[in-house]
Every structure is written in structure tokens, then in C-alpha cells.
C-alpha positions in Angstrom: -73.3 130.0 -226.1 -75.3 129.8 -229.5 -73.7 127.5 -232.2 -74.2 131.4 -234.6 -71.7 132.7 -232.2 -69.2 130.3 -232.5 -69.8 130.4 -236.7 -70.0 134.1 -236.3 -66.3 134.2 -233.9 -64.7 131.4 -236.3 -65.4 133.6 -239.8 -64.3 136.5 -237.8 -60.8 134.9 -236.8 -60.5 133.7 -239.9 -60.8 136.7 -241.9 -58.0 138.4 -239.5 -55.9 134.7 -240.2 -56.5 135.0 -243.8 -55.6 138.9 -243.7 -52.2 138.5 -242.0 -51.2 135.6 -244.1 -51.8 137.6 -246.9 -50.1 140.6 -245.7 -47.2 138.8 -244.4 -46.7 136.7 -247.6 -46.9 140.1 -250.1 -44.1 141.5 -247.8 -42.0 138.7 -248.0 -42.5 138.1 -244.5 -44.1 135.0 -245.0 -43.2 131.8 -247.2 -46.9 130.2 -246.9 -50.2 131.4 -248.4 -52.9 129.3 -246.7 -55.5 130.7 -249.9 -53.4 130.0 -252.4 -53.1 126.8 -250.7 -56.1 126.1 -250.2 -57.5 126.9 -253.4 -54.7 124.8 -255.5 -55.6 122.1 -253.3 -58.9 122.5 -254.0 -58.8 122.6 -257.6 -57.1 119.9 -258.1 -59.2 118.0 -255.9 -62.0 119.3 -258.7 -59.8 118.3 -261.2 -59.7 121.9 -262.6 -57.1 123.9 -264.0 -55.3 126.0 -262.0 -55.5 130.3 -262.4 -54.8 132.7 -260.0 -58.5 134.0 -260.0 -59.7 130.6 -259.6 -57.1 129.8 -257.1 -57.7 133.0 -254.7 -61.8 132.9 -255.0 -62.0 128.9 -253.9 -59.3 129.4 -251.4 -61.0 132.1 -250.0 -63.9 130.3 -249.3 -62.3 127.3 -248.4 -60.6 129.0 -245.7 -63.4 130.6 -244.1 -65.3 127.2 -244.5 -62.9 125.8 -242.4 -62.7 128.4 -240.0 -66.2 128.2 -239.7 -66.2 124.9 -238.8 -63.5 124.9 -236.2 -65.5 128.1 -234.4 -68.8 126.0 -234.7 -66.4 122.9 -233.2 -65.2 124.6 -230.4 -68.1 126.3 -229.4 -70.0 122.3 -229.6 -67.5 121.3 -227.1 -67.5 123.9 -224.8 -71.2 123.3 -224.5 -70.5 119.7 -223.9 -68.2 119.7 -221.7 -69.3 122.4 -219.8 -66.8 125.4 -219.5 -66.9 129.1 -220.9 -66.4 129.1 -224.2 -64.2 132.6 -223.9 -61.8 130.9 -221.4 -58.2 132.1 -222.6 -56.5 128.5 -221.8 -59.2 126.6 -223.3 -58.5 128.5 -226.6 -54.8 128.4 -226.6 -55.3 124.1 -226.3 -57.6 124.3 -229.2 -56.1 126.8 -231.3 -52.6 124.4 -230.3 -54.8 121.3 -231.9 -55.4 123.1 -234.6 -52.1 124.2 -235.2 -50.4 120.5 -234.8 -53.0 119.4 -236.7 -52.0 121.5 -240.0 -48.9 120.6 -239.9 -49.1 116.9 -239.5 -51.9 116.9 -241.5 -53.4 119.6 -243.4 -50.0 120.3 -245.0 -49.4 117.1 -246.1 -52.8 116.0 -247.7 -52.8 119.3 -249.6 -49.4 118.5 -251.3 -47.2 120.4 -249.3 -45.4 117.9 -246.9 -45.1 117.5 -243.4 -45.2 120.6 -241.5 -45.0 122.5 -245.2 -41.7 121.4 -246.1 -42.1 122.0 -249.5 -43.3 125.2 -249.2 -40.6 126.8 -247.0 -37.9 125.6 -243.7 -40.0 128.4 -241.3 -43.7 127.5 -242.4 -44.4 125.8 -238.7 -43.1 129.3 -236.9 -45.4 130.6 -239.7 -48.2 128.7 -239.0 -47.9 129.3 -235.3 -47.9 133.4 -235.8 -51.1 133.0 -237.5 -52.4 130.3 -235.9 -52.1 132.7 -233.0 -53.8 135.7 -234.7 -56.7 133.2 -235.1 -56.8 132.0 -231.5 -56.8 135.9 -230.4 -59.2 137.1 -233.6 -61.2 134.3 -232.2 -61.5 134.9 -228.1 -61.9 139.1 -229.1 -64.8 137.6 -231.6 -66.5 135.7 -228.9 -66.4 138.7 -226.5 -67.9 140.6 -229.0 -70.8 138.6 -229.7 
């Protein structure tokens, strides 16, 4: 597996990640918006004013960034340790890191508490749902490629 494929399956995944969050939180369905997010955290990392243009266009991009990243990660790993990169299980554990990992961390550093406290009591069954729709958007992106 190319390193392009796993960049390629990771912007992918995160464009349907990005999508539902959206759609979820402009229904109501949803208390989190990992752009707006995202971009906030971004901007005041910049130590820019915040406006909602300004806040969707860098969150945008810092989303797929990251999901990017985390495609070119796993697809690194798979290579090294030697397994197929489009093995279900193997996903779920990685898309489950990943998962953990923004609540515990990601959350927090960007202002919004541990597991996204601030933002909302359900954001970790939130995060889960969409981590999900990455970890599928992702495997169907790799079979694709």
C-alpha cells in the first residue's frame, strides 16, 4: 500500500466525518462541531480574531490535515508491521485510538475539557458515531483505491 492511498482514504473519511458532523449538528442532532472546533482553536492559537468565515475555512482545513495525517499514519504502520491495511479489525483498534485519544486529549488542549465537557454531556457518544463514519468512510476509501 502506497503512502498516496492512505492520504488519499484519510481526506476521503474525513470529508464524510466532517459532512456528518455538520449535518448532525445543523439538525440539532449533534452538540459538537469538530470545524468550528477546530478552527476556534486554531485561531486562537494564531492569536486571531475569531469570525465565523474565519472559523469554518481554517477548521476546514485543519480537519482534513489531520485526517490526512491519521490515514498516512495508519497506512505507515500497516506497512510496518506487516498486515493489510484494509483489515476491518485493524481499523476499528485504530479508529478506537483515535477516538480515546480526542477525548482525552484533543478535547481538552483545544479548550473544550475532557471528553468535551464543555461543549455538551453526550459529545463522547458523539464522537464515537462519527468517529465511526470515519473508520467505515475510511476502510470503503481504501477499497476504493
Amino acid at each position: 500500500m502506497w503512502i498516496s492511498e492512505g492520504v488519499l482514504a484519510g481526506l476521503m473519511a474525513g470529508v464524510f466525518m466532517g459532512m456528518a458532523n455538520e449535518i448532525g449538528h445543523r439538525l440539532g442532532l449533534f452538540s459538537s462541531n469538530l470545524v468550528r472546533v477546530d478552527g476556534s482553536f486554531a485561531l486562537r492559537s494564531l492569536n486571531r480574531a475569531e469570525n465565523e468565515a474565519a472559523v469554518y475555512v481554517l477548521g476546514t482545513v485543519v480537519h482534513l490535515l489531520t485526517s490526512v495525517v491519521f490515514g498516512t499514519v495508519y497506512v505507515i504502520l500497516a506497512g510496518l508491521f506487516g498486515f493489510e491495511a484494509r483489515l476491518a479489525m485493524a481499523i476499528i483498534v485504530y479508529v478506537f485510538v483515535l477516538w480515546i485519544s480526542m477525548l482525552l486529549i484533543a478535547l481538552p488542549v483545544a479548550g473544550q475539557g475532557i471528553m468535551g465537557q464543555k461543549i455538551g454531556k453526550a459529545v463522547w457518544a458523539e464522537q464515537l458515531i462519527l468517529h465511526t463514519v470515519f473508520g467505515l468512510g475510511f476502510w470503503w476509501a481504501l477499497g476504493l483505491i
